[in-house]
C-alpha positions as CSV (number, residue, x, y, z in Angstrom):
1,X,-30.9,-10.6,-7.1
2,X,-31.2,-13.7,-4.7
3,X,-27.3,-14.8,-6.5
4,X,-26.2,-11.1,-5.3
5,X,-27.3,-11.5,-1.8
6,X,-26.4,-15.5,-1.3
7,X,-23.2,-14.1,-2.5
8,X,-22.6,-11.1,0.0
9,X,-23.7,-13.4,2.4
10,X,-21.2,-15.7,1.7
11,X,-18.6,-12.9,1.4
12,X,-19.4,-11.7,4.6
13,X,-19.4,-14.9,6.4
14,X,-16.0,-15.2,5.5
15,X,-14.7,-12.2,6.2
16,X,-15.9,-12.3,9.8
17,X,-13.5,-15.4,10.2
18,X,-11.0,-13.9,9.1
19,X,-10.9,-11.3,11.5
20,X,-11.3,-13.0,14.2
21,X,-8.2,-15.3,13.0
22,X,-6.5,-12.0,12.5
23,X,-7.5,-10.7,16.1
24,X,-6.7,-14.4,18.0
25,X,-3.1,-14.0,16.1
26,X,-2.5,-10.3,17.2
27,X,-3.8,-11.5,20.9
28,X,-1.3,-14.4,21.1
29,X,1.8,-12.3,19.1
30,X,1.0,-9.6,22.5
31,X,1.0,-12.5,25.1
32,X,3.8,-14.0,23.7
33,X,5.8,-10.6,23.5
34,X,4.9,-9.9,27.2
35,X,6.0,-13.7,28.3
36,X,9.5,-13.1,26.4
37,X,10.2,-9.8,27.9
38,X,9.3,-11.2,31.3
39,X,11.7,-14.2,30.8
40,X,14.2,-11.7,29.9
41,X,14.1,-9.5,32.8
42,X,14.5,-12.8,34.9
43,X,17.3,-13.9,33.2
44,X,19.0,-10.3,33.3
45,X,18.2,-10.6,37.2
46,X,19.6,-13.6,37.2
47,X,23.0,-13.2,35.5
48,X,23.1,-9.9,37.6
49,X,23.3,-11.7,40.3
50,X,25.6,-14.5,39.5
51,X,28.2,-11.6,38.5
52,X,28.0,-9.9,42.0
53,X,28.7,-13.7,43.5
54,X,32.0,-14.6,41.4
C-alpha cells in the first residue's frame, strides 16, 4: 500500500508541472499573438500612410 501511495504521489507531482508548463506556454503563445497583431496594425498604419504621401 505505502508503493501505491509513494507512487500517486509521485504521479501527481508530476502532473502538476506539467500543467503549469502547459499554462506558462498557452500564456506566452496569447502575448505573443497580441504583440504580432499589434506590430501589424502599426505597420498597416504605416504603409497607409506612406501611400497617401507618394
Amino acid at each position: 500500500m505505502n508503493n501505491l501511495i509513494a507512487f500517486v504521489n509521485e504521479f501527481l507531482s508530476y502532473l502538476l508541472v506539467f500543467v503549469v508548463f502547459v499554462v506558462a506556454m498557452l500564456i506566452a503563445g496569447k502575448i505573443g499573438t497580441t504583440m504580432r497583431k499589434s506590430k501589424n496594425e502599426k505597420e498597416a498604419a504605416t504603409a497607409e500612410v506612406e501611400v497617401e504621401v507618394n
